[in-house]
PAFI-201113 format. One line per 2 residues: for each residue x, y, z of N, C-alpha, C, CB. Coordinates in Angstrom, 1 decimal. Glycine has a CB too. Layout:
N
X,Y,Z,X,Y,Z,X,Y,Z,X,Y,Z | ... $
//
This chain:
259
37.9,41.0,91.5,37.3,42.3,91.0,37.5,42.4,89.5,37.9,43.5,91.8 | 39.0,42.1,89.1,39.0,42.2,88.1,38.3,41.2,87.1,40.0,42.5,87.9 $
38.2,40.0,87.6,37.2,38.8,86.5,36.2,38.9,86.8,37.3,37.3,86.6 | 35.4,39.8,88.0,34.0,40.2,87.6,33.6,41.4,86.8,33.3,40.4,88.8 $
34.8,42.1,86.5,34.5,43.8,85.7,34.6,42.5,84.4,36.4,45.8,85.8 | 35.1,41.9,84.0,36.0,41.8,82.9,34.4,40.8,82.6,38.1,41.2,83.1 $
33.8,40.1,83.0,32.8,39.0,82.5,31.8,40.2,81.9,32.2,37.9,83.9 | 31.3,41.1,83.3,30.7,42.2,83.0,30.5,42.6,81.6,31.4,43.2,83.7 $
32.1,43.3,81.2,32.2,43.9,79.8,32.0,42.7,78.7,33.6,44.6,79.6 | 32.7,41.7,78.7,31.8,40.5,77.9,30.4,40.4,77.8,32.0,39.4,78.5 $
29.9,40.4,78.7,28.7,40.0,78.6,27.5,41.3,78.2,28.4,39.3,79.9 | 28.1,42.7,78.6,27.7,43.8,77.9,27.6,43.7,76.0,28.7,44.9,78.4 $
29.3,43.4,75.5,29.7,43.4,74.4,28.3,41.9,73.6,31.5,43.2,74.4 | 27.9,41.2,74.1,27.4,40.2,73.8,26.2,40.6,73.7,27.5,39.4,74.5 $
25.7,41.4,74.6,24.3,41.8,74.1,24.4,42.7,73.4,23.3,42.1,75.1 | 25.5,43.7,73.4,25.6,44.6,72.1,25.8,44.1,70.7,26.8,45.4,72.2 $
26.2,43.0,70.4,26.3,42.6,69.1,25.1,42.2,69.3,27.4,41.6,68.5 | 24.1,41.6,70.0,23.1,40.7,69.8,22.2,41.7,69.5,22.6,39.7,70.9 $
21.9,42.8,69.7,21.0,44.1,69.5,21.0,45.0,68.5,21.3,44.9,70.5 | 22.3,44.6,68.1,23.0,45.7,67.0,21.9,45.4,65.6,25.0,45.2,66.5 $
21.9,44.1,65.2,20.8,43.6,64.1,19.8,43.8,64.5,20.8,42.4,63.7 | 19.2,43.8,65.4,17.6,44.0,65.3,17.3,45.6,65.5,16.8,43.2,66.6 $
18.1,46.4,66.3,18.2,47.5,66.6,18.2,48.1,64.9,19.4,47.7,67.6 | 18.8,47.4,64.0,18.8,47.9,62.8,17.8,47.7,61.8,19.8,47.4,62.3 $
17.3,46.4,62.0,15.9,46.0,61.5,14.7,46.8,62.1,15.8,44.5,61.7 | 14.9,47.3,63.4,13.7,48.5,63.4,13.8,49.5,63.0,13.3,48.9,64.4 $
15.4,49.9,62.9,15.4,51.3,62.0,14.9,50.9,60.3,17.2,52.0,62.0 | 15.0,50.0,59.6,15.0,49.4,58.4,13.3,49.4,58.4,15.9,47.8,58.4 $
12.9,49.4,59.3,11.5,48.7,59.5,10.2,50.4,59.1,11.5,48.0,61.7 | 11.1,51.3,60.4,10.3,52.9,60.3,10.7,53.1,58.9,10.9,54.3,61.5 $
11.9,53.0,58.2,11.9,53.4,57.0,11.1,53.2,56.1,12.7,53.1,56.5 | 10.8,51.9,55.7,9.8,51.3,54.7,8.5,51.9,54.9,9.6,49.7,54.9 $
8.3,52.4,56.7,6.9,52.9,56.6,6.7,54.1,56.7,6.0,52.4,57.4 | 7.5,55.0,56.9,7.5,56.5,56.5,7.7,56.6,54.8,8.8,57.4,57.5 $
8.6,56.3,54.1,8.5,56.4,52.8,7.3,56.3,52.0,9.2,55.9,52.4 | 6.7,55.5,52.5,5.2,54.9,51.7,4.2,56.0,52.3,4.5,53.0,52.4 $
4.3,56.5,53.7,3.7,57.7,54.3,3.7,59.0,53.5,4.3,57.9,55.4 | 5.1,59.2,53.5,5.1,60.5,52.7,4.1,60.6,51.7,6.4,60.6,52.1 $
3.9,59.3,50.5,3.4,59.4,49.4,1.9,59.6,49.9,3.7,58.3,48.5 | 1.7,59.1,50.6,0.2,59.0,51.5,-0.2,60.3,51.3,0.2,58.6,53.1 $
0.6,61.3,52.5,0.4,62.7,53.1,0.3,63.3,51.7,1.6,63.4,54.2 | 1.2,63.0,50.3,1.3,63.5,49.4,0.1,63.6,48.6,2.2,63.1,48.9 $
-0.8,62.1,48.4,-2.2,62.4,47.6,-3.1,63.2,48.5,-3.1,61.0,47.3 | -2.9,63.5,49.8,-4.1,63.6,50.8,-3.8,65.3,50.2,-3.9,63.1,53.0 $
-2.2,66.2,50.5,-2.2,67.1,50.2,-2.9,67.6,48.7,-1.1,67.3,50.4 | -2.7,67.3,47.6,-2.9,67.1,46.6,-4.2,67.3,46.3,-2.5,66.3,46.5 $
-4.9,66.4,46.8,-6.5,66.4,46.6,-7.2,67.1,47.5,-7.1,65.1,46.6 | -6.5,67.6,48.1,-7.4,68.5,49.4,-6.8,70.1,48.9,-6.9,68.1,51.4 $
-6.6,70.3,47.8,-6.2,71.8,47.4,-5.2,72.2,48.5,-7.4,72.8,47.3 | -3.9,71.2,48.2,-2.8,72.5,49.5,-3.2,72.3,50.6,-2.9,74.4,49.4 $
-3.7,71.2,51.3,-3.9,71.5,52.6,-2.8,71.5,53.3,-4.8,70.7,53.1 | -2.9,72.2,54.8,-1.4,72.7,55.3,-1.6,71.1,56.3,-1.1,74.8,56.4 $
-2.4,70.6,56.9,-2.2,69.8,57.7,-1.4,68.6,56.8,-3.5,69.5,58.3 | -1.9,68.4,55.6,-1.2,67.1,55.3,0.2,67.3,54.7,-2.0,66.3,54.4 $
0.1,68.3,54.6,1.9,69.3,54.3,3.0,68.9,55.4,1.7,71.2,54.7 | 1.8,69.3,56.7,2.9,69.3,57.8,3.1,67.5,57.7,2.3,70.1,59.6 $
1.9,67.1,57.7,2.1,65.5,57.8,3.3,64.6,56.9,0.7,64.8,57.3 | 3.3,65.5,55.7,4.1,65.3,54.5,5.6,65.0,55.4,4.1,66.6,53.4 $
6.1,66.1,55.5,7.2,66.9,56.3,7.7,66.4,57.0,7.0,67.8,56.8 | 6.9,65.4,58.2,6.8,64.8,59.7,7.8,63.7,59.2,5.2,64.3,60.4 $
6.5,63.1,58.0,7.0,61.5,57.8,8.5,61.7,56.9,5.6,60.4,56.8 | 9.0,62.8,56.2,10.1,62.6,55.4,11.3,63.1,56.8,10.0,63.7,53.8 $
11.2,63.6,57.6,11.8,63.8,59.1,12.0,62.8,59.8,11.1,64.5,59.9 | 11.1,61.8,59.9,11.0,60.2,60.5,12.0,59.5,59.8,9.5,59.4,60.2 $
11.8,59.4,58.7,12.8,58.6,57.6,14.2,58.6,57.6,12.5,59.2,56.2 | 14.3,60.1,57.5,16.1,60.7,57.8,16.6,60.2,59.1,16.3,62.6,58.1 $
15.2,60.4,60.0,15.9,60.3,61.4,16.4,58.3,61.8,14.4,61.1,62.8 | 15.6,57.5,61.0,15.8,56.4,60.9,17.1,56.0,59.7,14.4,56.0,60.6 $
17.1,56.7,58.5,18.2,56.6,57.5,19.8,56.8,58.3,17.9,57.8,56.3 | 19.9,58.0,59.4,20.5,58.2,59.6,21.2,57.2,60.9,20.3,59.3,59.6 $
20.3,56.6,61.7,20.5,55.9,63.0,20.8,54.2,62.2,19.0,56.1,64.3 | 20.1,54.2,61.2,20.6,52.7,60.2,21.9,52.8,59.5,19.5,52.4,58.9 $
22.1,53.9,59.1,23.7,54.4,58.6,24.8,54.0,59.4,23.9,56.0,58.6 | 24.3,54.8,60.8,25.6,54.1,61.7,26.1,52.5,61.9,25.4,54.5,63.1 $
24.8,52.0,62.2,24.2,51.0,62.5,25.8,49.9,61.1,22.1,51.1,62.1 | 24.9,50.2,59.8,25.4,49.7,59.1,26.5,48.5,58.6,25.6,50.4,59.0 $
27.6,49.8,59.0,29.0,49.3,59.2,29.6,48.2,60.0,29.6,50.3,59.7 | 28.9,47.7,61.2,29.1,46.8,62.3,28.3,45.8,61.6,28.7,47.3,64.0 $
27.3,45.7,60.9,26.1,44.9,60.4,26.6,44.6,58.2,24.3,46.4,60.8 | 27.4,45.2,58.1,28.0,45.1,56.5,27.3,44.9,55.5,28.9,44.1,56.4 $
26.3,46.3,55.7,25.2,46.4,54.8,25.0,48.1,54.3,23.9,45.7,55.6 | 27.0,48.4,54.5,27.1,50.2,54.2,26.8,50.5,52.7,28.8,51.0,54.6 $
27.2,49.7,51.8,26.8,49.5,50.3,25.1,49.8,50.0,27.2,47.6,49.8 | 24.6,48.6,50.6,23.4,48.9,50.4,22.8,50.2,51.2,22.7,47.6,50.5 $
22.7,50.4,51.9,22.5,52.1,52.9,22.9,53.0,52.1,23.5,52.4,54.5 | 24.2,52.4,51.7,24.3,54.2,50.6,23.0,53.8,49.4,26.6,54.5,49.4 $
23.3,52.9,48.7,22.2,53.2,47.5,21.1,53.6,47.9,21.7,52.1,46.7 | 20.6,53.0,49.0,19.1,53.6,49.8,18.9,55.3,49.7,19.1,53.1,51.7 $
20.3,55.9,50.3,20.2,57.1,50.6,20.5,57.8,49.2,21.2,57.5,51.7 | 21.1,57.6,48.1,21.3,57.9,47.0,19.2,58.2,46.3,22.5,56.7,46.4 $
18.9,57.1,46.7,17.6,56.9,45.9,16.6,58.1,47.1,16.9,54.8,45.9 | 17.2,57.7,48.4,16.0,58.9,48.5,16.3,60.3,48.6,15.1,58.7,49.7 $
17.5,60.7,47.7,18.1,62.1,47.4,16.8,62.1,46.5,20.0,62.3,46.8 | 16.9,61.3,45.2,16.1,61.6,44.4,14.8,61.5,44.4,16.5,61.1,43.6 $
14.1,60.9,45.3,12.9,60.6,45.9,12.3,62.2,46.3,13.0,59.5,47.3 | 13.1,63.1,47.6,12.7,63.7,47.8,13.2,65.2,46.5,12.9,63.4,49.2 $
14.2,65.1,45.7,14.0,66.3,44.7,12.4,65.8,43.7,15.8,66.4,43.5 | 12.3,64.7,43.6,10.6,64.7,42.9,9.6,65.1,44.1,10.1,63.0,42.3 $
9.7,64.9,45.2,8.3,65.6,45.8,8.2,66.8,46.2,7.8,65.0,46.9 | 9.8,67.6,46.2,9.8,68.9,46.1,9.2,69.3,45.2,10.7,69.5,46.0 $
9.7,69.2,43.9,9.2,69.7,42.6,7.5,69.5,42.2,10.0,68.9,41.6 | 7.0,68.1,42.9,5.7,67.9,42.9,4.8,69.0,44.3,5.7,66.2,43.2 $
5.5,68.9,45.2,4.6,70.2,46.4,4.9,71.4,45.5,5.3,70.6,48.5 | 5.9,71.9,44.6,5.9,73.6,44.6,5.0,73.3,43.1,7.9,74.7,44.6 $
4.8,72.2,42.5,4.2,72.6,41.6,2.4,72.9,41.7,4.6,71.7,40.9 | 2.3,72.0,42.7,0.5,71.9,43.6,0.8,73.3,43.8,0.0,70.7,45.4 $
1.7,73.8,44.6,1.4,75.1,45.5,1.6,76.5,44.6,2.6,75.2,46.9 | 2.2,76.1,43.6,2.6,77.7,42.3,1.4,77.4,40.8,5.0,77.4,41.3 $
1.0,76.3,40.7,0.2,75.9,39.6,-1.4,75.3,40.0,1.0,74.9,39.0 | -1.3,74.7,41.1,-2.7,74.3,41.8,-2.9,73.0,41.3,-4.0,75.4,41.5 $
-2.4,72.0,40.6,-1.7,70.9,40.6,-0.5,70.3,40.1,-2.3,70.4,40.2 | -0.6,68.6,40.5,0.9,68.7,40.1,1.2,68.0,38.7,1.9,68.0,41.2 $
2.1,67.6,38.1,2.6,66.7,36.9,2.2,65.5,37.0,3.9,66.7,36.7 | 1.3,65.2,36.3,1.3,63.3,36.6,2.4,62.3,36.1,0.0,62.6,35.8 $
3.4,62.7,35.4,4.5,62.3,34.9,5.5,62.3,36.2,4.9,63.2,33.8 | 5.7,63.3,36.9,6.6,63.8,38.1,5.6,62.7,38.8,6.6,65.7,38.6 $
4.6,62.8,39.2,4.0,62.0,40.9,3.9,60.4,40.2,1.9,62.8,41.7 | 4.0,60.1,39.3,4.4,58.8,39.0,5.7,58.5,38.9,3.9,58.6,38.0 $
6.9,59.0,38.4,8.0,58.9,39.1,8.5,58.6,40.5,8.3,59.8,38.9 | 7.6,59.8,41.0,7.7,59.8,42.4,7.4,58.4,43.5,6.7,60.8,42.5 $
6.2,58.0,43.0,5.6,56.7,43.4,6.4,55.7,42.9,4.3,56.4,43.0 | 7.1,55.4,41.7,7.8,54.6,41.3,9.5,54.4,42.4,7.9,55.1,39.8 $
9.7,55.9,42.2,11.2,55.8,43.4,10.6,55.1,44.7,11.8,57.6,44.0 | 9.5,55.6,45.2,9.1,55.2,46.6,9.2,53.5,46.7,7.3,55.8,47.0 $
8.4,53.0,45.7,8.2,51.4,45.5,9.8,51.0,45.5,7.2,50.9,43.7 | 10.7,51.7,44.8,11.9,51.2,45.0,12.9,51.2,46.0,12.4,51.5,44.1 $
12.3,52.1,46.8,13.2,52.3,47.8,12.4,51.5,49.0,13.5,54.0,48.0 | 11.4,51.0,49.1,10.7,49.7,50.1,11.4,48.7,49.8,9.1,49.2,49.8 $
11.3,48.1,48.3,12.0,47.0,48.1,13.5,46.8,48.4,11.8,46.8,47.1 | 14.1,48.0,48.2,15.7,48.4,48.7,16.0,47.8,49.8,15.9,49.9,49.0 $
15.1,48.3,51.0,14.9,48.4,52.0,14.5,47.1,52.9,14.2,49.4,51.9 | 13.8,46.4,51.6,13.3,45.1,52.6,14.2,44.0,52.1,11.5,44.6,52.6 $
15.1,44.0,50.7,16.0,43.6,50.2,16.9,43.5,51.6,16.3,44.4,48.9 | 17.5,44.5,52.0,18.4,44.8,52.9,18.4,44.1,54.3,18.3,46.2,53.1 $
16.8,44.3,54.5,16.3,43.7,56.0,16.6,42.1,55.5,14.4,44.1,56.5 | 15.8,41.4,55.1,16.2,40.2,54.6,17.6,39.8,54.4,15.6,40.1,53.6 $
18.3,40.6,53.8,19.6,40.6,53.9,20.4,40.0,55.4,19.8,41.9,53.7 | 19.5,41.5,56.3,20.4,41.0,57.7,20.1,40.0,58.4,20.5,41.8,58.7 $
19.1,39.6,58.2,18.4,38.8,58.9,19.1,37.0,58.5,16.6,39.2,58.5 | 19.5,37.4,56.7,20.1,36.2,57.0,21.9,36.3,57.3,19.7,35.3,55.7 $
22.4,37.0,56.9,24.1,37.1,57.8,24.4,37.3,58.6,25.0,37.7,57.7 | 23.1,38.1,59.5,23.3,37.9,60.9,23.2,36.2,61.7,22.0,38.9,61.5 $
21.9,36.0,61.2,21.8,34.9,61.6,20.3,35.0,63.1,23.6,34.3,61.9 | 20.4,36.1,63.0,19.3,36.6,64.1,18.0,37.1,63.6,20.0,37.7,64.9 $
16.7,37.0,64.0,15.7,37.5,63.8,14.2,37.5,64.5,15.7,37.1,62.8 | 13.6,38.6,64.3,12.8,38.9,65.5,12.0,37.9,65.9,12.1,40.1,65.4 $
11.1,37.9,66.5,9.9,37.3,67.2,9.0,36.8,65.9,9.2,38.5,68.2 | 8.2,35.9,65.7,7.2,35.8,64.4,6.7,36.5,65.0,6.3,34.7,63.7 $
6.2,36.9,66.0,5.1,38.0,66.8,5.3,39.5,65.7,5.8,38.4,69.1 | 6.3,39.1,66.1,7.3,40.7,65.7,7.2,41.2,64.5,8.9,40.7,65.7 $
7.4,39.9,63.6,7.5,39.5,62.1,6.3,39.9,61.9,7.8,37.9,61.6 | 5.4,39.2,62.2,4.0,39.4,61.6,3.6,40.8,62.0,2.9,38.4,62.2 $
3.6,41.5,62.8,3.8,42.6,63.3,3.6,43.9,62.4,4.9,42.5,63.8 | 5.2,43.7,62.1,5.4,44.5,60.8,5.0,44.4,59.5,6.4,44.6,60.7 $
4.9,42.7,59.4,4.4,43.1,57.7,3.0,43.5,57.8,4.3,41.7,56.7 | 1.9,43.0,59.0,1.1,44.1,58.6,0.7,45.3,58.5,0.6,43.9,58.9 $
2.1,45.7,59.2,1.9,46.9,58.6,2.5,47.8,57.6,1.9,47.4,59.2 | 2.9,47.1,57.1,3.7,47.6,56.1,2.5,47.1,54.9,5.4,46.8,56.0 $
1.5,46.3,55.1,0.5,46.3,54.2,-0.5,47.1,54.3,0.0,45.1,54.0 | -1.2,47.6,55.5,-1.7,48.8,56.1,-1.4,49.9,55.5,-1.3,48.9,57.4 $
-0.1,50.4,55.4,0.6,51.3,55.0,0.2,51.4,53.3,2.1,51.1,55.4 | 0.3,50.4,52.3,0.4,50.1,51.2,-1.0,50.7,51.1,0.8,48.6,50.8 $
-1.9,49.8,51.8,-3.9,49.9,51.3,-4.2,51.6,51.7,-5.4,48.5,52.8 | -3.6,52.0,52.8,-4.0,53.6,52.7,-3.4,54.2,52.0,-3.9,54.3,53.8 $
-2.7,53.9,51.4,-1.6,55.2,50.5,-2.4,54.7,49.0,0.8,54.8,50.5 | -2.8,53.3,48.9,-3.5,53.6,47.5,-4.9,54.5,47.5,-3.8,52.1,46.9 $
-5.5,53.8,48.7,-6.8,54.3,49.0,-6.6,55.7,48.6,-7.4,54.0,50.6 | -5.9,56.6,49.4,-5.8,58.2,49.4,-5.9,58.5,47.7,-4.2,58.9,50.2 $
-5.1,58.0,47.5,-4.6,58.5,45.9,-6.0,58.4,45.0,-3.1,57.3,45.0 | -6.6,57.1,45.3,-7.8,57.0,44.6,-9.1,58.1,44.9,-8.3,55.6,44.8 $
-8.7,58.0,46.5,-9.7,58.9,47.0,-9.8,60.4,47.3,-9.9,58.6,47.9 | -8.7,60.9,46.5,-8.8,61.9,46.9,-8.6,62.8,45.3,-7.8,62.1,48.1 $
-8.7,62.1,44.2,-8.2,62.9,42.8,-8.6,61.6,41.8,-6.2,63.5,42.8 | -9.4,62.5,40.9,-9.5,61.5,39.7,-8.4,61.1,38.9,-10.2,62.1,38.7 $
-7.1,61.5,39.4,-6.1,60.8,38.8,-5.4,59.3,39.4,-5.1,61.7,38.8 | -5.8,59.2,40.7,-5.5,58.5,41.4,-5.4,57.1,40.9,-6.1,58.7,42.4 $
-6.0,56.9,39.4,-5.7,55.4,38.9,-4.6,55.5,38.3,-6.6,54.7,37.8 | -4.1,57.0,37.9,-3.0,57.0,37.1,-1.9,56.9,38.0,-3.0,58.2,36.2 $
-1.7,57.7,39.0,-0.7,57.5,40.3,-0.1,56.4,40.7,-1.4,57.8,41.4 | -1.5,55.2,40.6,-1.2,54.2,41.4,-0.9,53.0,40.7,-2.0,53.9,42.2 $
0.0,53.7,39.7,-0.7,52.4,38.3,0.6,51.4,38.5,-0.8,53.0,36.2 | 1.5,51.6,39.3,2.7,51.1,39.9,2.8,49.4,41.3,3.1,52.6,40.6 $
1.3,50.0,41.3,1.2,49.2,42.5,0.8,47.6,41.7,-0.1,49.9,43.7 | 1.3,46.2,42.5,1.5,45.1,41.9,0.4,44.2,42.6,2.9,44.6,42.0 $
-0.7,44.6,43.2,-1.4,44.1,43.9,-2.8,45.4,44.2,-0.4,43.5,45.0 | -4.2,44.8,43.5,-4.8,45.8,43.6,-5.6,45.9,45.1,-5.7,45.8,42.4 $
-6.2,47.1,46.0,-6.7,47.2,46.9,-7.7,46.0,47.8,-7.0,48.1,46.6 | -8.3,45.5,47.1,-8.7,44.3,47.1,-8.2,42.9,47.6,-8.9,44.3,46.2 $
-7.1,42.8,47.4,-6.3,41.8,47.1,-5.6,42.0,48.6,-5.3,42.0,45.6 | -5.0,43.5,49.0,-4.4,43.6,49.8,-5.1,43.9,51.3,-3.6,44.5,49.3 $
-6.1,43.8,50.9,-7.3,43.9,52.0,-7.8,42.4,52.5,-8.6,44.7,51.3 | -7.3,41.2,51.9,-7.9,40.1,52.0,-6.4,39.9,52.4,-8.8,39.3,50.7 $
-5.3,39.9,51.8,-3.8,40.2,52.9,-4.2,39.9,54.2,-3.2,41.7,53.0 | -4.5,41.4,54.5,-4.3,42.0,55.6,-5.4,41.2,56.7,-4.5,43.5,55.3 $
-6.4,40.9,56.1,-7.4,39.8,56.9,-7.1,38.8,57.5,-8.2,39.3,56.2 | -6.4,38.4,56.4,-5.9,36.7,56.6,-4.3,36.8,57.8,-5.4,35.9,54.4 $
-3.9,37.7,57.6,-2.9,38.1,58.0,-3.0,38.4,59.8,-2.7,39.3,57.0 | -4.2,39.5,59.9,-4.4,39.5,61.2,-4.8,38.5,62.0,-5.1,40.1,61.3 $
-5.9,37.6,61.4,-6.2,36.4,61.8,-5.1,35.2,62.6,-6.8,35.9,60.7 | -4.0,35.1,62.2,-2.3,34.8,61.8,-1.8,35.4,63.1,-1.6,35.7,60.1 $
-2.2,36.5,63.0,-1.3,37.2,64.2,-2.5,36.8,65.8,-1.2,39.5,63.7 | -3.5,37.0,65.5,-4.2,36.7,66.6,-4.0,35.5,67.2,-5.4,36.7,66.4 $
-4.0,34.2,66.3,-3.7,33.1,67.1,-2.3,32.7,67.7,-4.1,32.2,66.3 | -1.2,34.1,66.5,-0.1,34.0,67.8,-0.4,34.2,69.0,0.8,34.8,67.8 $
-1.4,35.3,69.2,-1.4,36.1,70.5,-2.0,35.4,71.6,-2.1,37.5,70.4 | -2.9,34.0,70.8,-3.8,33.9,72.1,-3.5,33.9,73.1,-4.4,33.2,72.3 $
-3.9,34.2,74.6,-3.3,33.8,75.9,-2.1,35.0,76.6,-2.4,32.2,75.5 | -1.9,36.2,75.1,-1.2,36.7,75.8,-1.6,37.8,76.4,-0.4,36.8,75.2 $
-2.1,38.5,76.6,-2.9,39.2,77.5,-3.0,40.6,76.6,-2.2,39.3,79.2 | -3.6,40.6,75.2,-3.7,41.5,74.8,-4.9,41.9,73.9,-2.7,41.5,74.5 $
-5.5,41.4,74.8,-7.3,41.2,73.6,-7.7,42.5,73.6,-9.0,40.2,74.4 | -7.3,43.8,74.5,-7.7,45.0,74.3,-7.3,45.7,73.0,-7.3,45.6,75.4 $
-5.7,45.3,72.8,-5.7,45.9,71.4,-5.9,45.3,70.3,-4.8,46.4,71.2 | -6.2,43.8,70.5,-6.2,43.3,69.3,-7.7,44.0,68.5,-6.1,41.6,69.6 $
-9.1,44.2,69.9,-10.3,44.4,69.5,-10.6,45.8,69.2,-11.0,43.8,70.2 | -9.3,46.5,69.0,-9.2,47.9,69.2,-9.0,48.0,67.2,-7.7,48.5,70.7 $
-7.9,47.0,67.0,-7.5,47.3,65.7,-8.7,46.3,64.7,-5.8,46.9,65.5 | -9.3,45.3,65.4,-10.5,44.0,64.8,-11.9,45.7,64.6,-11.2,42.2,66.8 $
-11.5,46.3,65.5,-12.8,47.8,64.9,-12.4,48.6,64.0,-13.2,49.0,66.1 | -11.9,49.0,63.7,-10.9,50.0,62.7,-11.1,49.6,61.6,-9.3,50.0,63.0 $
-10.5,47.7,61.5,-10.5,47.0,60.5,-11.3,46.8,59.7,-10.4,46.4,60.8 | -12.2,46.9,60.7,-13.8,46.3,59.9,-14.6,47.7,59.5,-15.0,45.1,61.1 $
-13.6,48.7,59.7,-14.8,50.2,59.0,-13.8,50.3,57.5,-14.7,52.3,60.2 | -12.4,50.1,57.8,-11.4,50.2,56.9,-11.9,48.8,55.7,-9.8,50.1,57.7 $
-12.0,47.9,55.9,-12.2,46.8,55.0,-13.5,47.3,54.1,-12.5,45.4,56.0 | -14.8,47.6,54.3,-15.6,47.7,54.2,-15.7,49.6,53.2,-16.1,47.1,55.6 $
-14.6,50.2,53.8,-14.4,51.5,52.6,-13.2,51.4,51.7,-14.2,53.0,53.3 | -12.3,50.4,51.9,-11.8,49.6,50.5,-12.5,48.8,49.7,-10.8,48.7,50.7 $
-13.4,48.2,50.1,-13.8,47.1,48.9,-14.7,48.2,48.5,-14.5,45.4,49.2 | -15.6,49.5,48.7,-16.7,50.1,48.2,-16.1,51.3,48.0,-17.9,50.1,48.9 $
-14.6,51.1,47.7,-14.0,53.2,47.3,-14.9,53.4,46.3,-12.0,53.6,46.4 | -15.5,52.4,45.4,-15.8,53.4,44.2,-17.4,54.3,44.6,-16.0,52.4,42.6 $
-17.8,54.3,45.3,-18.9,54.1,46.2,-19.2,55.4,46.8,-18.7,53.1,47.2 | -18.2,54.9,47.8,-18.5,56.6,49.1,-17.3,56.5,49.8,-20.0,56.6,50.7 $
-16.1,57.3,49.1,-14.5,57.5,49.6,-14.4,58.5,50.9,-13.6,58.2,48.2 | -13.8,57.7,51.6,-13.6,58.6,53.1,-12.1,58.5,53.5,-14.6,57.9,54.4 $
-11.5,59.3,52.6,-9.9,59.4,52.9,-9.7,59.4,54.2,-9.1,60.7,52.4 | -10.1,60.7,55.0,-9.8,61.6,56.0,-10.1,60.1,57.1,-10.9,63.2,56.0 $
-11.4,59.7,57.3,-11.0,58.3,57.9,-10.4,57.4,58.0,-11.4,57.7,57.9 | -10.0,56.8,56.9,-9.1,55.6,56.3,-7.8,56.5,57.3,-9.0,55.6,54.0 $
-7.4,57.5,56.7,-5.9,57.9,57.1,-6.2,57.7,58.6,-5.2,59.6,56.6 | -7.0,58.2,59.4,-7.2,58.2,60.4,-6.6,57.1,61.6,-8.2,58.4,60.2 $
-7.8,56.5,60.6,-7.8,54.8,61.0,-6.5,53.9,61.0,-8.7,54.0,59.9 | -5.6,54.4,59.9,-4.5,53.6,59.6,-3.7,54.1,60.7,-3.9,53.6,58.1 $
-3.4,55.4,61.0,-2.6,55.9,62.1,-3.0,54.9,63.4,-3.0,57.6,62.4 | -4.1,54.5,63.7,-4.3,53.7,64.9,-3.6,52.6,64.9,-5.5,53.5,65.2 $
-3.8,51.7,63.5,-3.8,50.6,63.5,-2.7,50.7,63.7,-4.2,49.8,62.6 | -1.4,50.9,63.1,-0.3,51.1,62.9,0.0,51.3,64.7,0.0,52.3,61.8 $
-0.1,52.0,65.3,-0.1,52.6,66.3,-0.3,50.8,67.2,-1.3,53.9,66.2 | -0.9,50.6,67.3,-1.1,49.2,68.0,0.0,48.2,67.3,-2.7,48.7,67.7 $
-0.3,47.8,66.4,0.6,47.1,65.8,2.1,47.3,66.5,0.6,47.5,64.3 | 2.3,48.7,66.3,3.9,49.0,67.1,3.8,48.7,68.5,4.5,50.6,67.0 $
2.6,48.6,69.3,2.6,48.5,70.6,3.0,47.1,70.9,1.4,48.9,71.3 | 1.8,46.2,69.5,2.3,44.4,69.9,4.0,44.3,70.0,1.8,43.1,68.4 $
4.6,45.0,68.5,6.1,45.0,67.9,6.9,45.1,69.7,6.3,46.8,66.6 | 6.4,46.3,70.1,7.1,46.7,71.3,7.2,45.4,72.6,6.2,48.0,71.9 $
6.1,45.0,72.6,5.8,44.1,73.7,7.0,43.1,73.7,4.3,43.3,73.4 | 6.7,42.5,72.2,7.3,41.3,71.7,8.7,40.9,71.5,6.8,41.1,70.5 $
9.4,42.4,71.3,10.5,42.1,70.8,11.6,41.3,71.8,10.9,43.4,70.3 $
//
């Protein structure tokens, strides 16, 4: 009895360390893509005069973030990456006092500072790379790492995330070149990414019984592809965001499957 309790708790503790890093790399993972969100919800608010929906959207995704910052915090310490977690959380103290100051200035002035929302976008860019600095990090002292399924997974979406958050900014305010002037890869570029990228992920999938969503996000794709390369044209924010919520949305279902 007692060398079966006692293997038991071994082999519990075994899958607990084995879980602990990836369990952290998905928290590491929502981070990167709510922060980029926020800025998203931020041009959508912005250019839509104060709208309350993308307010609340704002709000949601900086709620997502904490709730991930905080479950990666614990995480941390067992994973010896508390150094870098605090700088993370330091940077997005200051992340979120600029998008305060940027919503009460839309909401008391009727826009905001382009000095302040370029800041703003600048912290954000730094706190991804923080963030994926970190992931990479664990991935190599752990010595453990997800699925390429998995892998690929997420970086597409974390490029998804990138192409709508520029799209918005462009599409929703004539400043939106000035906003985005941060970004190191123009829409274009990241749209032929994301192509090449999916393609990548499909032939992981073949065979695995998931052609429903692959042709679910192959539709989306191809309305989204087609209003990035022609933003200058006929801008459809309110779709694009739409759209990306799905893709994303699938993507996490492959993520889920796979892990």
């Amino acid at each position: 009895m007692f060398r079966a309790t006692l293997m038991l708790a071994l082999s519990l503790l075994a899958q607990l360390t084995h879980a602990t890093p990836q369990q952290l790399m998905s928290e590491l993972q929502q981070m990167r893509l709510s922060s980029t969100e926020v800025v998203t919800n931020f041009y959508m608010f912005t250019g839509l005069d104060a709208d309350a929906k993308y307010d609340r959207r704002m709000q949601q995704a900086r709620e997502t973030f904490e709730t991930a910052l905080a479950n990666a915090t614990e995480l941390a310490i067992a994973n010896g990456v508390s150094d870098e977690l605090a700088a993370i959380t330091s940077d997005w103290s200051g992340f979120t006092r600029l998008l305060s100051d940027n919503r009460n200035d839309m909401l008391t002035r009727g826009f905001p500072n382009v000095r302040l929302v370029d800041e703003m976008d600048r912290a954000n860019i730094d706190i991804v790379k923080k963030v994926t600095e970190t992931y990479d990090q664990l991935q190599q002292s752990s010595g453990i790492q997800p699925s390429p399924i998995v892998q690929q997974a997420r970086r597409l979406s974390l490029i998804m995330e990138e192409i709508t958050s520029q799209y918005a900014a462009r599409g929703t305010t004539n400043l939106g070149q000035v906003f985005m002037g941060n970004s190191e890869r123009s829409l274009e570029q990241m749209a032929d990414e994301f192509q090449a990228g999916l393609g990548e992920l499909r032939g992981m999938l073949r065979g695995k019984k998931v052609d429903n969503i692959l042709k679910s996000i192959d539709s989306k794709w191809k309305f989204m592809a087609e209003s990035v390369k022609n933003y200058n044209k006929n801008t459809v924010p309110f779709l694009v965001v739409s759209y990306n919520d799905r893709i994303l949305m699938h993507l996490k279902e492959i993520e889920q499957r796979f892990q």
